[in-house]
RODO-2510 file (C-alpha; in nm, 4 decimals, decimal comma):
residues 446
     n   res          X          Y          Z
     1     x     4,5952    12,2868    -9,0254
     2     x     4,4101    12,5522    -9,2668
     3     x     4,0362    12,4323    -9,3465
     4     x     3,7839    12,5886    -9,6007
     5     x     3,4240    12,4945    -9,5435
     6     x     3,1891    12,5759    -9,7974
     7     x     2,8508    12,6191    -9,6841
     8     x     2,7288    12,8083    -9,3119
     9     x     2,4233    12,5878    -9,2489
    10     x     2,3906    12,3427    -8,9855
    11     x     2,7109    12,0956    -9,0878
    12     x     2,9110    12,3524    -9,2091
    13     x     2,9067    12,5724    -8,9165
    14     x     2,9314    12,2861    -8,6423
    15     x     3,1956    12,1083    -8,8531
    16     x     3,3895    12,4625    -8,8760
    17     x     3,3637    12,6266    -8,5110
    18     x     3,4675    12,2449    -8,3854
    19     x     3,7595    12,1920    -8,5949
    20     x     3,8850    12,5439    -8,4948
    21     x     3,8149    12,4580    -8,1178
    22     x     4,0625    12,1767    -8,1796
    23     x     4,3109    12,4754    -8,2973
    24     x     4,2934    12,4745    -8,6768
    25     x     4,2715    12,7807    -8,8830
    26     x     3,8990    12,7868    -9,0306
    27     x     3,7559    12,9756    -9,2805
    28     x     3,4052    12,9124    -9,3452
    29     x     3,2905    13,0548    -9,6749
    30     x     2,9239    13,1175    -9,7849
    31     x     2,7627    13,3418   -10,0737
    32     x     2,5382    13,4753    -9,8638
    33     x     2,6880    13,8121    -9,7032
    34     x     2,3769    13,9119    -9,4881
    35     x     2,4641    13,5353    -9,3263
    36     x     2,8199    13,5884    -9,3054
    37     x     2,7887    13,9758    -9,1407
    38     x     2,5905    13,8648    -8,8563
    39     x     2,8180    13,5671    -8,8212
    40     x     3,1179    13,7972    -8,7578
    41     x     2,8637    13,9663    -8,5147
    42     x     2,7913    13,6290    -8,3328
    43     x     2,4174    13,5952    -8,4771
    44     x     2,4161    13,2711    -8,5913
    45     x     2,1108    13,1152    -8,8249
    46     x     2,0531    12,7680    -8,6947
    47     x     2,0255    12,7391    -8,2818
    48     x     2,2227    12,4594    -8,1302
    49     x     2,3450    12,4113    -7,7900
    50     x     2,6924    12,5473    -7,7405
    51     x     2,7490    12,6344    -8,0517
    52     x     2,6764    12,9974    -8,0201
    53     x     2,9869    13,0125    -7,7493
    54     x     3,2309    12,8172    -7,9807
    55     x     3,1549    13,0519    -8,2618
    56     x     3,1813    13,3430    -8,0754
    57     x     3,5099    13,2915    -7,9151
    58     x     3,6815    13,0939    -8,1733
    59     x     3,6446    13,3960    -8,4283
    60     x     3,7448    13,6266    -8,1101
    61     x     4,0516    13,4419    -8,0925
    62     x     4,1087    13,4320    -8,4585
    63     x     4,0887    13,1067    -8,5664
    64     x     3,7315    13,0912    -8,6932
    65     x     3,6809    13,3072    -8,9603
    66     x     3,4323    13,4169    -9,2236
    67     x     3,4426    13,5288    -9,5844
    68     x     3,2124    13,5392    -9,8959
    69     x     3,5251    13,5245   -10,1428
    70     x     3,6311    13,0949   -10,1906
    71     x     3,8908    13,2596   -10,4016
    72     x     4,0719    13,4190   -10,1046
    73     x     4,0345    13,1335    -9,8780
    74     x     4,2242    12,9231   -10,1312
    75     x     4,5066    13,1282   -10,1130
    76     x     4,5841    12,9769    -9,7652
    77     x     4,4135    12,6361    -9,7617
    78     x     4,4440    12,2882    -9,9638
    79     x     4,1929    12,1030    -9,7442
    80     x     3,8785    12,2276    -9,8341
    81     x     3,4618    12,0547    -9,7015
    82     x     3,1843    12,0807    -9,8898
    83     x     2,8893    12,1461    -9,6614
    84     x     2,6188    12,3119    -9,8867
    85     x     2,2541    12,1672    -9,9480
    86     x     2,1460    11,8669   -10,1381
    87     x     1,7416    11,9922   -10,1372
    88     x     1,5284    11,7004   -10,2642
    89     x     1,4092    11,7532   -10,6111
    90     x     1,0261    11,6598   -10,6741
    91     x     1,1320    11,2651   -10,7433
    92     x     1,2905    11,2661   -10,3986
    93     x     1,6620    11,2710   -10,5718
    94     x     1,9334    11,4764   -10,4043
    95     x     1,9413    11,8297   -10,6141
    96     x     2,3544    11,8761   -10,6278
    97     x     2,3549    12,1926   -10,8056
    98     x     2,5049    12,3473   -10,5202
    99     x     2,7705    12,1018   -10,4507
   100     x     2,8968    12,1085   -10,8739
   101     x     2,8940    12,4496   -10,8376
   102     x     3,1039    12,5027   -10,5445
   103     x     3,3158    12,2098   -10,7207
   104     x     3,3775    12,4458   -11,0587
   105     x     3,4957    12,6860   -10,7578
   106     x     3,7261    12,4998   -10,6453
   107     x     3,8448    12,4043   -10,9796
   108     x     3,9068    12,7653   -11,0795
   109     x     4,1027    12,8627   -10,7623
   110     x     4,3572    12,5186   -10,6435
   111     x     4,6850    12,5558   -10,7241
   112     x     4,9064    12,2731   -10,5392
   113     x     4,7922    11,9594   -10,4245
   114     x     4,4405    11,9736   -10,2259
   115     x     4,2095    11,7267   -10,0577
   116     x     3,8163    11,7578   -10,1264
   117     x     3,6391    11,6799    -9,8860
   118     x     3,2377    11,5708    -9,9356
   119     x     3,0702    11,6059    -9,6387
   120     x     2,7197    11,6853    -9,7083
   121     x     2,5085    11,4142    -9,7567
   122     x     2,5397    11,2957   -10,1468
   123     x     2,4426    10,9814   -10,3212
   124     x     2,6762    10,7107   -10,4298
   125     x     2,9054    10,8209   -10,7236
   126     x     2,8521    11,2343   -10,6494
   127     x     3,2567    11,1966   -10,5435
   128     x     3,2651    11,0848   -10,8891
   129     x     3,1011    11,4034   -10,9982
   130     x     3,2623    11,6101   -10,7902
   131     x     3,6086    11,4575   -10,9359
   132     x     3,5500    11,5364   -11,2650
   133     x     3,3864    11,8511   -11,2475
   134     x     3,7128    11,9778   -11,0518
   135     x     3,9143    11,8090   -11,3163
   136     x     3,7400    11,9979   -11,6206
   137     x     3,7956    12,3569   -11,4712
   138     x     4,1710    12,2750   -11,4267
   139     x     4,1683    12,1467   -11,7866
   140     x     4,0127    12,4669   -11,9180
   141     x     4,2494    12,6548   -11,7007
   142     x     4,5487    12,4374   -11,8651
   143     x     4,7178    12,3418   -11,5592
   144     x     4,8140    12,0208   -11,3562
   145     x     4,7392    12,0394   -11,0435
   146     x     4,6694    11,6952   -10,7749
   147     x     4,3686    11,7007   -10,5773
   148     x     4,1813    11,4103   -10,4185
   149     x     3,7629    11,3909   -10,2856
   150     x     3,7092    11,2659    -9,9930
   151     x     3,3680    11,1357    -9,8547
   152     x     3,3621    11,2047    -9,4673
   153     x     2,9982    11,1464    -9,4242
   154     x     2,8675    11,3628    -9,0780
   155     x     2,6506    11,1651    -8,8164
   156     x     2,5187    11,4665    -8,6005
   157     x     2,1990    11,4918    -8,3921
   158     x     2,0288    11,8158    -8,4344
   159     x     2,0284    11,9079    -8,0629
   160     x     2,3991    11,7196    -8,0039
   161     x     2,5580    11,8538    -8,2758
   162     x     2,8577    11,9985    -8,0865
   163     x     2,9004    11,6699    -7,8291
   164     x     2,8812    11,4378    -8,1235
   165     x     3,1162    11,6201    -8,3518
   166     x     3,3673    11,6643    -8,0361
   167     x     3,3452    11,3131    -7,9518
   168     x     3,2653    11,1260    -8,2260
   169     x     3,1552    10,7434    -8,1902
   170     x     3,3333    10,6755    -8,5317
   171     x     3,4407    10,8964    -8,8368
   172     x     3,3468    10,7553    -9,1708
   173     x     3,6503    10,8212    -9,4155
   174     x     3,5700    10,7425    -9,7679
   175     x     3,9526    10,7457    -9,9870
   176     x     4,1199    10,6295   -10,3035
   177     x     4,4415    10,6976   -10,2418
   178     x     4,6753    10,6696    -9,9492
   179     x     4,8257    11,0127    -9,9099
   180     x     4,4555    11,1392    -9,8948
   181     x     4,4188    10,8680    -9,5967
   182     x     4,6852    11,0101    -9,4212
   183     x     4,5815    11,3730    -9,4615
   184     x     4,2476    11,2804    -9,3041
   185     x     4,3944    11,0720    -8,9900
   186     x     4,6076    11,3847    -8,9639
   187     x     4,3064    11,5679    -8,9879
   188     x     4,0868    11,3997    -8,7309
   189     x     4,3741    11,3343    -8,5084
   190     x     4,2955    11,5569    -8,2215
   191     x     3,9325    11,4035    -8,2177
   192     x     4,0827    10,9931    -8,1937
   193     x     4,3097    11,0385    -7,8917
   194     x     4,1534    10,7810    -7,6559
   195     x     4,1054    10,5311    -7,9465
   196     x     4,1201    10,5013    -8,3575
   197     x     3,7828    10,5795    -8,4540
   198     x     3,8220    10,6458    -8,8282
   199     x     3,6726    10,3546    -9,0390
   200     x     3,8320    10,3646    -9,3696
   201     x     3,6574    10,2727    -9,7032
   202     x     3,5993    10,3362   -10,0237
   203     x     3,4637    10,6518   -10,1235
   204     x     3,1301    10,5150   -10,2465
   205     x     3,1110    10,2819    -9,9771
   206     x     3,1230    10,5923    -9,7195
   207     x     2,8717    10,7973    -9,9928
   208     x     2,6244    10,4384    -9,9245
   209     x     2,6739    10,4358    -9,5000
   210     x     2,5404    10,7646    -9,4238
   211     x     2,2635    10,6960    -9,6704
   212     x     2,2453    10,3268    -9,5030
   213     x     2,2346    10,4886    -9,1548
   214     x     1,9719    10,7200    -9,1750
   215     x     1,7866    10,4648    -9,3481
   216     x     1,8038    10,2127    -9,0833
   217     x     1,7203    10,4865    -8,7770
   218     x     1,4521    10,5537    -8,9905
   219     x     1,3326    10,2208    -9,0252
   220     x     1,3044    10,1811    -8,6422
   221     x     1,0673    10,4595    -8,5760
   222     x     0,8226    10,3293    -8,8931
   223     x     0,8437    10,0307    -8,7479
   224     x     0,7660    10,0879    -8,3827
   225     x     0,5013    10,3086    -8,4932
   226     x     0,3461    10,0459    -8,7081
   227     x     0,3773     9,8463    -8,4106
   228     x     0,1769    10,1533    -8,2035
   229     x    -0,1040    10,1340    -8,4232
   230     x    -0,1936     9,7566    -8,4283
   231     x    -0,1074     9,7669    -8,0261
   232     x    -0,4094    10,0450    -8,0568
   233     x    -0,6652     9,8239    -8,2267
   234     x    -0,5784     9,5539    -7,9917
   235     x    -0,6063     9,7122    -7,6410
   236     x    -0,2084     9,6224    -7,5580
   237     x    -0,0352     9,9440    -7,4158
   238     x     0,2017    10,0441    -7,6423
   239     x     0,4771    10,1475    -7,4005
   240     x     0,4847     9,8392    -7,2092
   241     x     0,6064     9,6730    -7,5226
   242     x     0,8546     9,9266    -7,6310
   243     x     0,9839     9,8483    -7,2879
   244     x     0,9964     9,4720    -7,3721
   245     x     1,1918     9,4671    -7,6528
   246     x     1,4097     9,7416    -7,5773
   247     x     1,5243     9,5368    -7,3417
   248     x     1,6648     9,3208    -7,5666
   249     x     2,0394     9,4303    -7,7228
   250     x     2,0015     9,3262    -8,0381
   251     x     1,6958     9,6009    -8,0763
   252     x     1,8086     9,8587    -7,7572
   253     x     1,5761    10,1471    -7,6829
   254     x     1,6954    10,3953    -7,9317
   255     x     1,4421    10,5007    -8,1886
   256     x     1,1810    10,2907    -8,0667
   257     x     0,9808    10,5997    -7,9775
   258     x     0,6101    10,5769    -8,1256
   259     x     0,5236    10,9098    -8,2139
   260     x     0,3362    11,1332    -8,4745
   261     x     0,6477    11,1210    -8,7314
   262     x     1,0012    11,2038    -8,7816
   263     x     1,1087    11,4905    -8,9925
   264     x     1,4070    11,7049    -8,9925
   265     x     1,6630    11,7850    -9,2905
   266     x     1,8281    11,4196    -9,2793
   267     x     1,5739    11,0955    -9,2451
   268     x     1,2549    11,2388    -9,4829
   269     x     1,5046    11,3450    -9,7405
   270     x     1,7850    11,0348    -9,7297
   271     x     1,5075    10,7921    -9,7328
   272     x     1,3036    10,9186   -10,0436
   273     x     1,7010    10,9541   -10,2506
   274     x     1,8106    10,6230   -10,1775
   275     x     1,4660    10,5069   -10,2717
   276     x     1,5421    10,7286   -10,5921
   277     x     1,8703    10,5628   -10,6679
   278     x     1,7424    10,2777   -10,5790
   279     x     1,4912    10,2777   -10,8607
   280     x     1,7007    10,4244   -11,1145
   281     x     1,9194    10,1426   -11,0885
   282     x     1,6508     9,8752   -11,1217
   283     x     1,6026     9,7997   -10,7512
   284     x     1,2415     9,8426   -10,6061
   285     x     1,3241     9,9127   -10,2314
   286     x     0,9913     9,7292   -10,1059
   287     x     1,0897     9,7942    -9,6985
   288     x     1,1960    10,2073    -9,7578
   289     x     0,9135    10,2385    -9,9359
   290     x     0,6969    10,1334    -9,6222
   291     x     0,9137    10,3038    -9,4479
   292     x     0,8194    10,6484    -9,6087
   293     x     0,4287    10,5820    -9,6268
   294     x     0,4061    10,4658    -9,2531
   295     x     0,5973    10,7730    -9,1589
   296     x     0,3812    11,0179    -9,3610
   297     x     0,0451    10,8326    -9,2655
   298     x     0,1989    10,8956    -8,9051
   299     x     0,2142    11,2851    -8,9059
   300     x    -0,1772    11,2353    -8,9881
   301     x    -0,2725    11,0473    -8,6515
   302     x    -0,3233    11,3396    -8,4598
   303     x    -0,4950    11,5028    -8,6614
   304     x    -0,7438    11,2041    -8,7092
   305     x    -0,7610    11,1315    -8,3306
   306     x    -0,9050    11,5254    -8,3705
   307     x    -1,1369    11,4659    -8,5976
   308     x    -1,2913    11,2173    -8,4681
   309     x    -1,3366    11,3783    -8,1589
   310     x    -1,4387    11,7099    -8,2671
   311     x    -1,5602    11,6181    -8,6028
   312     x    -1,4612    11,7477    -8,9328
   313     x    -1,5602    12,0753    -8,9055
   314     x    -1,3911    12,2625    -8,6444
   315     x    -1,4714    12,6016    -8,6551
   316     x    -1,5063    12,7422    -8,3130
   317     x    -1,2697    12,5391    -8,1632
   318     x    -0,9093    12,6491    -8,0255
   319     x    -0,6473    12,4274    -7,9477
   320     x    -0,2790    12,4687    -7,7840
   321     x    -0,0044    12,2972    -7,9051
   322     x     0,3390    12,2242    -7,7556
   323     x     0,6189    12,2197    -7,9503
   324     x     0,6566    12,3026    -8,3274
   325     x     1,0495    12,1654    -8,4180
   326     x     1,0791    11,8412    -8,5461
   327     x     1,2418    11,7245    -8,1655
   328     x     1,4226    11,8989    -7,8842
   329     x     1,6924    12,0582    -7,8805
   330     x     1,6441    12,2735    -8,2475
   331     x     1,4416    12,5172    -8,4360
   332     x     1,4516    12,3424    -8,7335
   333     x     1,0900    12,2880    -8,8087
   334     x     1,1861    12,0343    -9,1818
   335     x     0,9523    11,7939    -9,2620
   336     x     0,8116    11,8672    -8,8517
   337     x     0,4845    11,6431    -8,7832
   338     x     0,3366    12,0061    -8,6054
   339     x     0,3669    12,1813    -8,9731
   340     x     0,0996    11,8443    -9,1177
   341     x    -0,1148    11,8892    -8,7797
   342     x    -0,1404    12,2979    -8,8007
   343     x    -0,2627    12,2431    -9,2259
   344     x    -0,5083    11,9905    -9,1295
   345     x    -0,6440    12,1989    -8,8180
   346     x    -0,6205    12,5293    -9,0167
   347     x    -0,8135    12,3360    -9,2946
   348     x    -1,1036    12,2811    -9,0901
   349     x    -1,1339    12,6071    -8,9562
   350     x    -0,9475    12,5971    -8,6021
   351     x    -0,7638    12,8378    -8,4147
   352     x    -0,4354    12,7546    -8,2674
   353     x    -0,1847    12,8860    -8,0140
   354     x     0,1109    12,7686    -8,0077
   355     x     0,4201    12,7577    -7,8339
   356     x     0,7731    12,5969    -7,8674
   357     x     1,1245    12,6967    -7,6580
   358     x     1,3017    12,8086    -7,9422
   359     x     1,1334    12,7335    -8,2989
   360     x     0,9032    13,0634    -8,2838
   361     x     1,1130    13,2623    -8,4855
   362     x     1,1139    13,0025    -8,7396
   363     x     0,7822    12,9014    -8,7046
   364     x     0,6880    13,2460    -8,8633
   365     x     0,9800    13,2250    -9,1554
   366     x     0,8440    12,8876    -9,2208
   367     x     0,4320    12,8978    -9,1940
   368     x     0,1668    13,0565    -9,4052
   369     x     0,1591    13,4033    -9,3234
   370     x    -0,2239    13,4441    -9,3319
   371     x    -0,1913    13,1993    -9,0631
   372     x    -0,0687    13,4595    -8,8545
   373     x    -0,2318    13,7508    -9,0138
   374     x    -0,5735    13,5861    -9,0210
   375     x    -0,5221    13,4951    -8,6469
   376     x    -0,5800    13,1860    -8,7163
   377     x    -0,2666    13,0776    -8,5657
   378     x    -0,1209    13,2849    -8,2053
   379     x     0,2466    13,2011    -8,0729
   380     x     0,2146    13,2496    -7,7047
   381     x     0,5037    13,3583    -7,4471
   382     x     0,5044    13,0667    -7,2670
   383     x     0,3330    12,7520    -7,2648
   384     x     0,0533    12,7890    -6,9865
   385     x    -0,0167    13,1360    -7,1568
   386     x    -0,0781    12,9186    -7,4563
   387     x    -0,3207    12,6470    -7,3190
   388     x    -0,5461    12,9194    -7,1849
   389     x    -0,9361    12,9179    -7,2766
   390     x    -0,8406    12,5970    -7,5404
   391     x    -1,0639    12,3028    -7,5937
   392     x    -0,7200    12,0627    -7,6178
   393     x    -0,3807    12,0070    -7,5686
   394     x    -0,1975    11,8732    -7,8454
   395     x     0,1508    11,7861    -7,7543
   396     x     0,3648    11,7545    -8,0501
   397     x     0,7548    11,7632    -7,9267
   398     x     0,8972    11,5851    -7,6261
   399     x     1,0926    11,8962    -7,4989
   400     x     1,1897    11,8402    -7,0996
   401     x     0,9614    12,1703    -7,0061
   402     x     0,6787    12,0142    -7,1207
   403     x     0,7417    11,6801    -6,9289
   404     x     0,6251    11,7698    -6,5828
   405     x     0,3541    11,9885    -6,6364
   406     x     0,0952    12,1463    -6,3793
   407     x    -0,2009    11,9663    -6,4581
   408     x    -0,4096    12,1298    -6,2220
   409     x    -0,3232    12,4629    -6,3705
   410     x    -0,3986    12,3274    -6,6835
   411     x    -0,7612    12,1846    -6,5859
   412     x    -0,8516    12,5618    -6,4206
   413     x    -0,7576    12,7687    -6,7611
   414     x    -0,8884    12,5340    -7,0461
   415     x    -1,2435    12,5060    -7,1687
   416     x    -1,2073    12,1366    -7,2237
   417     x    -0,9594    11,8884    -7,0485
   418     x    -0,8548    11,6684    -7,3417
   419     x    -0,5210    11,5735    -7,4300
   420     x    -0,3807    11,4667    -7,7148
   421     x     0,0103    11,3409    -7,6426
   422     x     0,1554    11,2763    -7,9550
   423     x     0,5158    11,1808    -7,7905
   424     x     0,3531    10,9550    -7,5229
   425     x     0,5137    11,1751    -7,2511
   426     x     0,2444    11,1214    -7,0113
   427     x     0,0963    10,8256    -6,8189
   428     x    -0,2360    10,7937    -6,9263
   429     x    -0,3543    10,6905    -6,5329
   430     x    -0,2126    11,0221    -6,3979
   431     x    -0,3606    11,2423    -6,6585
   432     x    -0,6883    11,0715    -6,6280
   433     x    -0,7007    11,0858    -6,2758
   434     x    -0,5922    11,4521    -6,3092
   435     x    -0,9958    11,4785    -6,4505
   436     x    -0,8665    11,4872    -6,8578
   437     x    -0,9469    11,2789    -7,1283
   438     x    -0,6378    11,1050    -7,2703
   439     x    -0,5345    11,0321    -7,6224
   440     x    -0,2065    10,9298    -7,6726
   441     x    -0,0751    10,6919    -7,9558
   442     x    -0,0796    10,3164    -7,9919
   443     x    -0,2623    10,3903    -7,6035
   444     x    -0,6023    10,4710    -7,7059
   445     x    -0,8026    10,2105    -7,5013
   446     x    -0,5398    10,1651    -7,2160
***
C-alpha cells in the first residue's frame, strides 16, 4: 500500500518507518525542509530506541521516503495520516490549526477516492472538522471526489514506541462507513496476524478512548501519589503499599509509581483538553481536575523537601541531578518534573549540574539560556562527574544507569551525603547505612 503521513514528529515518524518495515510505500511529508534534509541523511529529531535503524534502512531500501511537497505525495497515495501537533492553547484546549490546515491540503490535492486518517490526538468531533474542511476545498475546486476520516488513535510509550507500534495490544479504528473499515483492516493487516486486534467504533467514540486512556493512566499516578503523601505524614512506607495493592488484578502494578510528576507531550496536555471539553459542554470534571492539581503540586515536592532542608535561600549551594526527560527511554523533556525543580532551585540562587543519557542536547534547546551562560546550570559528561563537590543528589528520572549506583564513590566526591530520590529507586536502609541522609517520597520517616 502507498501511505502519506503528514507530520515528522514523534507519531508521524514511528507510525511511518513501521508501516514501511511492514513493506508499504511511505512518504512522510513535513514543511519543515531543514527536518526533512537531515532525515534523508539519517539525523532524526526525536531519539527513540530502534528507530534510528528502521529509518535509516527503510529509506535505503526505498520504501521510506521524505518530501516537503503534500502535493506530490498525492499523486501516488489515497491513504493519507495526519500526525501534526495539537499544542494546548492557554485554556488547556487542543490548538488544531495545524491539523485544518493540513486538511485544506488535502482538499486541494485528492483526486479519486481517499481515506483520512486522524491519528494525532484530537478531541471528539475534530473528524467532524476535518470532514468538512476537506469537503469545502473540493467544493471551491468544483469537483466530486469520495474521501472518508478515519480516527486511528496511537497508544505509544515514549521509550517503546517502535515495540508497541510493531506489536500492538489493540488498534483503535474509529469509521462511518464500511469500505473505510475494510481499507483499514487491509491496512493493519500485517500487524493482526496472530489475532484480530482492531476494535472498531465510531469515529467519535475512538476521538473519546485515547482521550479516556490517557486520562485514566493519568489518574493512577495522581492517585498513588496522593496516596505517597498521606503514607508520609503517617510513618507507613510508601512502597510496601504500592506492593500491596499491586498485587491485586483489578489495580496491577502499572502506574502505581509515586514520583515527583508525570509530564511528557500526551498525559499533561490530554488531561487539561478533556477537562476543556468537558467544561464547554456543561460538565465539571470534579476527579481530572484533582487529577491535574495533585500532579502539578507533585513536581513541587522536591523542591520543598529542599527547602526545608537547606532553607529558602540557597545561594552557595550546588546540587547534582540525575536525569532531566520526563522518563527513560527519551529526550523529550515536555511538561518534565526536572524543568519545575531546576526554576525553583535556580530561583533561590543554586547551582546545578546535571546529567541525563540522552536529553542534554535538548536540555539546552529547551532551558533558559542564562542558565547556562550564567553557570548557573553545568551538564556534566557523565553522572559521577556530575555529583562531584555537590551538597545533594537529586534523582529525578528512573533511568537503569542510575539504579545501581556506587555509593561509596558517591560519599568520597560530595560535600554533603544527602539524597533526594524522587523515583524511589533506592532502599532507604541501604543508602542510610551507606552514611547518607535519605529523602525519598511518601518515605520520609521510614
Amino acid at each position: 500500500m502507498k501511505l502519506t503521513i503528514i507530520g515528522t514528529g514523534y507519531v508521524g515518524l514511528v507510525t511511518g518507518a513501521c508501516f514501511a518495515e511492514m513493506g508499504s510505500i511511505v512518504t512522510c511529508v513535513d514543511i519543515d525542509r531543514t527536518k526533512i534534509e537531515n532525515l534523508k541523511n539519517g539525523i532524526l529529531p526525536i531519539y527513540e530506541p530502534g528507530l534510528e535503524n528502521l529509518v535509516i534502512q527503510n529509506y535505503k531500501e526505498g520504501t521510506l521516503k521524505f518530501s516537503t511537497s503534500l502535493e506530490q505525495a498525492a499523486e501516488d497515495s489515497n491513504i493519507f495520516f495526519i500526525a501534526v501537533g495539537t499544542p494546548p492553547g492557554e485554556d488547556g484546549s487542543a490548538d488544531l490549526q495545524y491539523v485544518l490546515q493540513v486538511a485544506k491540503e488535502i482538499g486541494r490535492n485528492i483526486n479519486d477516492y481517499s481515506v483520512i486518517i486522524d491519528k494525532s490526538t484530537v478531541p471528539v468531533g475534530t473528524a467532524d472538522k476535518v470532514k468538512s474542511t476537506i469537503q469545502k476545498e473540493l467544493s471551491d475546486r468544483g469537483v466530486n471526489v469520495e474521501f472518508d476520516v478515519v480516527s486511528n488513535p496511537e497508544f505509544l510509550k515514549e521509550g517503546a514506541a517502535v515495540n508497541d507500534f510493531l506489536k500492538p495490544d489493540r488498534i483503535i479504528v474509529g469509521v462511518d462507513s464500511q469500505r473505510a473499515a475494510e481499507q483499514m483492516k487491509r491496512l493493519y493487516a500485517p500487524f493482526s496476524r496472530n489475532r484480530e486486534k482492531i476494535i472498531s467504533m465510531n469515529v467519535r467514540d475512538a476521538e473519546m478512548t485515547k482521550y479516556a486512556a490517557n486520562s485514566m493512566l493519568a489518574t493512577k499516578i495522581s492517585f498513588m501519589n496522593e496516596i505517597s503523601n498521606i503514607c508520609e505524614k503517617l510513618g507507613v512506607d510508601v512502597e510496601n503499599v504500592r506492593k500491596g495493592i499491586g498485587s491485586d488484578s483489578r489495580i496491577g502494578y502499572s502506574f502505581i509509581y509515586p514520583g515527583c510528576g508525570y509530564g511528557g507531550s500526551c498525559f499533561p496536555k490530554d488531561v487539561k483538553a478533556l477537562i476543556k471539553t468537558s467544561k464547554d459542554n456543561g460538565f465539571e470534571p470534579e476527579l481530572l481536575n484533582a487529577v491535574e492539581k495533585r500532579n502539578n503540586f507533585q513536581k513541587q515536592v522536591l523542591s520543598d523537601k529542599i527547602i526545608k532542608k537547606f532553607g529558602k535561600d540557597l545561594s552557595g549551594k550546588t546540587f547534582c541531578m540525575w536525569g532531566l526527560s520526563f522518563k527513560p527511554g527519551t529526550d523529550d523533556m515536555r511538561e518534565s518534573s526536572s524543568s519545575v525543580i531546576l526554576k525553583e532551585l535556580m530561583d533561590s540562587g543554586a547551582i546545578v549540574k546535571a546529567f541525563d543519557p540522552v536529553a542534554m542536547d535538548q536540555a539546552r534547546k529547551e532551558l533558559p539560556e542564562n542558565w547556562f551562560t550564567e553557570g548557573r546550570l553545568k551538564l556534566e559528561a557523565n553522572q559521577y562527574k556530575a555529583i562531584e563537590n555537590t551538597d545533594a543528589l537529586i534523582l529525578v528520572t528512573e533511568w537503569k544507569t542510575f539504579r545501581q549506583p556506587d555509593f561509596k564513590l558517591m560519599a568520597d566526591t560530595m560535600r554533603q551525603k544527602i539524597i533526594f530520590d524522587g523515583r524511589n529507586q533506592y532502599d532507604p536502609a541501604e543508602v542510610r547505612e551507606a552514611g547518607f541522609e535519605y529523602h525519598g517520597i511518601g518515605r520520609e520517616n521510614v
